[in-house]
N, C-alpha and C positions, 0 to 999 in steps of 0.2 A: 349755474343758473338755478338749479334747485334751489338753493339757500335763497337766490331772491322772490322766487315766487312764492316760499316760505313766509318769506318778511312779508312780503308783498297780500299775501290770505290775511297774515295775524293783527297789518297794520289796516288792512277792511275790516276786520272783525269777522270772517267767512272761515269754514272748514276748508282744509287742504286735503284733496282726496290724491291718490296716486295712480290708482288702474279703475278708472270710471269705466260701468259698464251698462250701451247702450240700451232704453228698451223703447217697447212701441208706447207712443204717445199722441196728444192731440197737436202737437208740432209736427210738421213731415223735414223732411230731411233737406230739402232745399232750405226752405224758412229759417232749418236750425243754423244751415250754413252762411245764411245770409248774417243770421244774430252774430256768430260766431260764438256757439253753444251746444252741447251735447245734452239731451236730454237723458237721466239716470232715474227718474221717479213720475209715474204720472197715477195718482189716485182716483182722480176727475175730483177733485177738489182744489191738492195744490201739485203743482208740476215744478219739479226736481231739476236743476242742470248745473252744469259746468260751465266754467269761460277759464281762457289765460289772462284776459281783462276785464278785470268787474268794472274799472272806471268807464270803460266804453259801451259797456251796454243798458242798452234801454230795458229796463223793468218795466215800466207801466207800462209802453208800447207792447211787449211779449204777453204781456198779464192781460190786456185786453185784448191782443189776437185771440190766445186760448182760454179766455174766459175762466182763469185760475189765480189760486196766488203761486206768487214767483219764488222758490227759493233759488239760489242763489250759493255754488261752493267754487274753487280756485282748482282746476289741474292744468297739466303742461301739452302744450298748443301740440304736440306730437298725439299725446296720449286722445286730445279731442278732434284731431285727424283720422286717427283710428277709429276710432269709435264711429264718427261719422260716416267712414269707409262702408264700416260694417252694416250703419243701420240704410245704406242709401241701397246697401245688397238686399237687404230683408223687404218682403212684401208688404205696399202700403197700408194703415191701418186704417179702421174706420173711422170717420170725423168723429164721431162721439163716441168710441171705445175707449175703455177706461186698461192702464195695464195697472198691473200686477205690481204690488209695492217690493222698490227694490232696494237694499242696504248696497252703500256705496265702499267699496273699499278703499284704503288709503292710495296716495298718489304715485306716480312713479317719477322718476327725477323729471325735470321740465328743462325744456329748451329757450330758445330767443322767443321772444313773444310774437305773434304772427299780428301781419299789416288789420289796422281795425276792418269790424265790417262794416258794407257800405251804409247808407241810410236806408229805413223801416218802412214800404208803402202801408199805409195803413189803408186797405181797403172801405170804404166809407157810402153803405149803406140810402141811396137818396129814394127822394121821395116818389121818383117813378118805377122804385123798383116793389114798395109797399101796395098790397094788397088791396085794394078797398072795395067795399060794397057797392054798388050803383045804387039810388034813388029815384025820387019822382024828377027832381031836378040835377041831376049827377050823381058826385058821392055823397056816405053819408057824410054829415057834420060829426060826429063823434069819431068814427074812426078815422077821420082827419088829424081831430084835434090833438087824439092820444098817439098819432104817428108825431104830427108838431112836438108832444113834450116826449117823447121817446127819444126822435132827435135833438132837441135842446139841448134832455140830460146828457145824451151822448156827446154831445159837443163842450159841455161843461165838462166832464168827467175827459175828457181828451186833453182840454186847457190844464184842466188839474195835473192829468199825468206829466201835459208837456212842463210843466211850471215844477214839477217835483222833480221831472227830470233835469232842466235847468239848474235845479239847486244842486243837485246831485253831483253836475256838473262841475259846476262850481266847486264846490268842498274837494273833488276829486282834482279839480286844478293847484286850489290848496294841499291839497296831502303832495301831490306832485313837484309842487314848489319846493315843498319843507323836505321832502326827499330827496330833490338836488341841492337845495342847501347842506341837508345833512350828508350827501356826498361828496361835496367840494370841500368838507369840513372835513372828511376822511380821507382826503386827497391832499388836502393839505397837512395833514398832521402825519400823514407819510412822507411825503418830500419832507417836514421836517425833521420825521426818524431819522430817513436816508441820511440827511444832511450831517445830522448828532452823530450816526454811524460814520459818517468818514471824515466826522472832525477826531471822531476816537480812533479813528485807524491812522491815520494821519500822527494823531500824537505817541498813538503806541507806536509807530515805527520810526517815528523821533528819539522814542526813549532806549527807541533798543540803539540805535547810531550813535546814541551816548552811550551807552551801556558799554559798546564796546569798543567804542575810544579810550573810556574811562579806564574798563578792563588791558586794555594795551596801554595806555599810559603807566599803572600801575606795574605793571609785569615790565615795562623797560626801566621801573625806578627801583624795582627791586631786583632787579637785574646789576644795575648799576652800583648799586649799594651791596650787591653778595661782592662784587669785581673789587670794590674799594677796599672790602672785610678784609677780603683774601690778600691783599695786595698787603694791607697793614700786616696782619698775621703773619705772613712770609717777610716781613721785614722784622716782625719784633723776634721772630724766631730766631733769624740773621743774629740781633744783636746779643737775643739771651746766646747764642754757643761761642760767639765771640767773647761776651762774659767770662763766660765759662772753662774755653780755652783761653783767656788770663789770668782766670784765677787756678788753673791746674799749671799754670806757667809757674804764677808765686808759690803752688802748695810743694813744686818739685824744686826752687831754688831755697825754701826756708826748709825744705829736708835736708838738704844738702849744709846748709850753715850750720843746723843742730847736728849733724851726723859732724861735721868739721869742729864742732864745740865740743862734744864728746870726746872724741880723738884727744882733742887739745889737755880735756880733763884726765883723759887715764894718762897721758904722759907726764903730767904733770904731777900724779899719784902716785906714778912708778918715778918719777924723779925722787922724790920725797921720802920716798921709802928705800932710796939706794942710797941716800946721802949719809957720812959719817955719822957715829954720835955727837961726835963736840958740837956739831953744828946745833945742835939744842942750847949751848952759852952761847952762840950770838946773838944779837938782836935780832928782830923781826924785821926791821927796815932793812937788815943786807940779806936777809932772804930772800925778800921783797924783790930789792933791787937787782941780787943776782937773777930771779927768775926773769924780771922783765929782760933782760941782757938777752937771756938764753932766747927770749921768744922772739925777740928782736932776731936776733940770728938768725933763725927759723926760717 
């Protein structure tokens, strides 16, 4: 509630005081309570006060009970209970005593705003209560007359006030207005933050239940494809050592035939080298031929 009756001084145009402190003045302390105002300043010129509602109170009506001008500042409806506590303790002051000029300090936080006060009897002056001369024949005719425009202007000047009040009124209906406009406007533009906040939370926790489908989809594909690698690899493995024990099959059967072709050569060498000399006049073809015989044999 501070922050409003903040707004609430700045958007009147009035000082915000925080620890208003009361003093004696030409208001007594009923009347103030009646205003729903603390008086803080009374010069005998212009008189000082506080309200928690400047819209509701009468200025002209108070400025012509105490026959000053009215200032006018904003503190919180507690802080002008206190005050009025104090001044209704303190001894009453004289009708025409003037106090002591006083500096107000700032305000103290404010509370709910307290029920307005009621309406202002404005005590009103008649003409049996005016003084007059006796004459030859009654009163006199002059200080009739100057009681007549005493009261007129008094009656003018009451129209006036009520008529400035009125307006007062008025414009305070408008500020009013536009301040529950401008608060249904900030009431609204909250429900729509809200709304933006749990269309985003909403999405964010979409994105995450993708997130992590998407993450387990992945991880059982890759899953799937290490299973498949592995499966292949263990087979190609299979066939390279089957390869391999093939070809270590052929490398130990073509040893063997080389190792059997060598044999064959040195026997054949030591043949050749044990056979008589004349066998050098033979031909080549029965060399030939006896050898193939022999191997035949063999």
């Amino acid at each position: 509630m501070t922050e409003f009756h903040r707004r609430l001084a700045r958007h009147a145009g009035l000082p915000y005081i925080e620890e208003p402190e009361p003093v004696e003045s030409a208001l007594s302390a009923a009347a103030a309570r009646r205003f729903g105002v603390l008086p803080i300043l009374d010069d005998g010129r212009v008189l000082g006060v506080v309200t928690s509602d400047p819209g509701r109170l009468d200025v002209a009506a108070l400025a012509a009970l105490v026959d000053r001008r009215v200032d006018v500042a904003v503190a919180a409806p507690h802080a002008i209970e206190r005050g009025l506590a104090a001044l209704a303790e303190a001894p009453a002051p004289e009708p025409e005593a003037a106090a002591a000029e006083h500096e107000a300090p700032p305000l103290a936080s404010p509370e709910p705003a307290q029920a307005p006060p009621p309406p202002v009897d404005l005590d009103f002056v008649g003409m049996a209560d005016s003084p007059f001369g006796r004459g030859f024949r009654g009163y006199r005719r002059d200080e009739v007359d100057a009681a007549l425009a005493r009261h007129q202007a008094e009656v003018e000047r009451l129209q006036a006030a009520l008529g400035a009040t009125e307006a007062r009124a008025n414009a305070m209906q408008v500020e009013i207005r536009d301040l529950h406009g401008r608060l249904d406007a900030l009431r609204e533009r909250e429900s729509a933050a809200t709304r933006a906040l749990d269309e985003l939370r909403e999405r964010r926790e979409q994105m995450e239940r993708d997130s992590r489908m998407h993450a387990q989809q992945l991880v059982l594909e890759a899953q799937e494809r290490a299973t498949l690698l592995k499966s292949e690899g263990l087979r190609q493995v299979g066939e390279l050592q089957a390869q391999v024990e093939q070809l270590i099959g052929m490398r130990a059967g073509l040893t063997q035939a080389l190792q059997r072709l060598s044999e064959d050569l040195a026997a054949a060498m030591a043949r050749l080298a044990s056979s008589p000399a004349t066998a050098i006049d033979r031909p080549v073809e029965h060399h030939v031929e006896r050898w193939s015989h022999e191997h035949r044999g063999d």
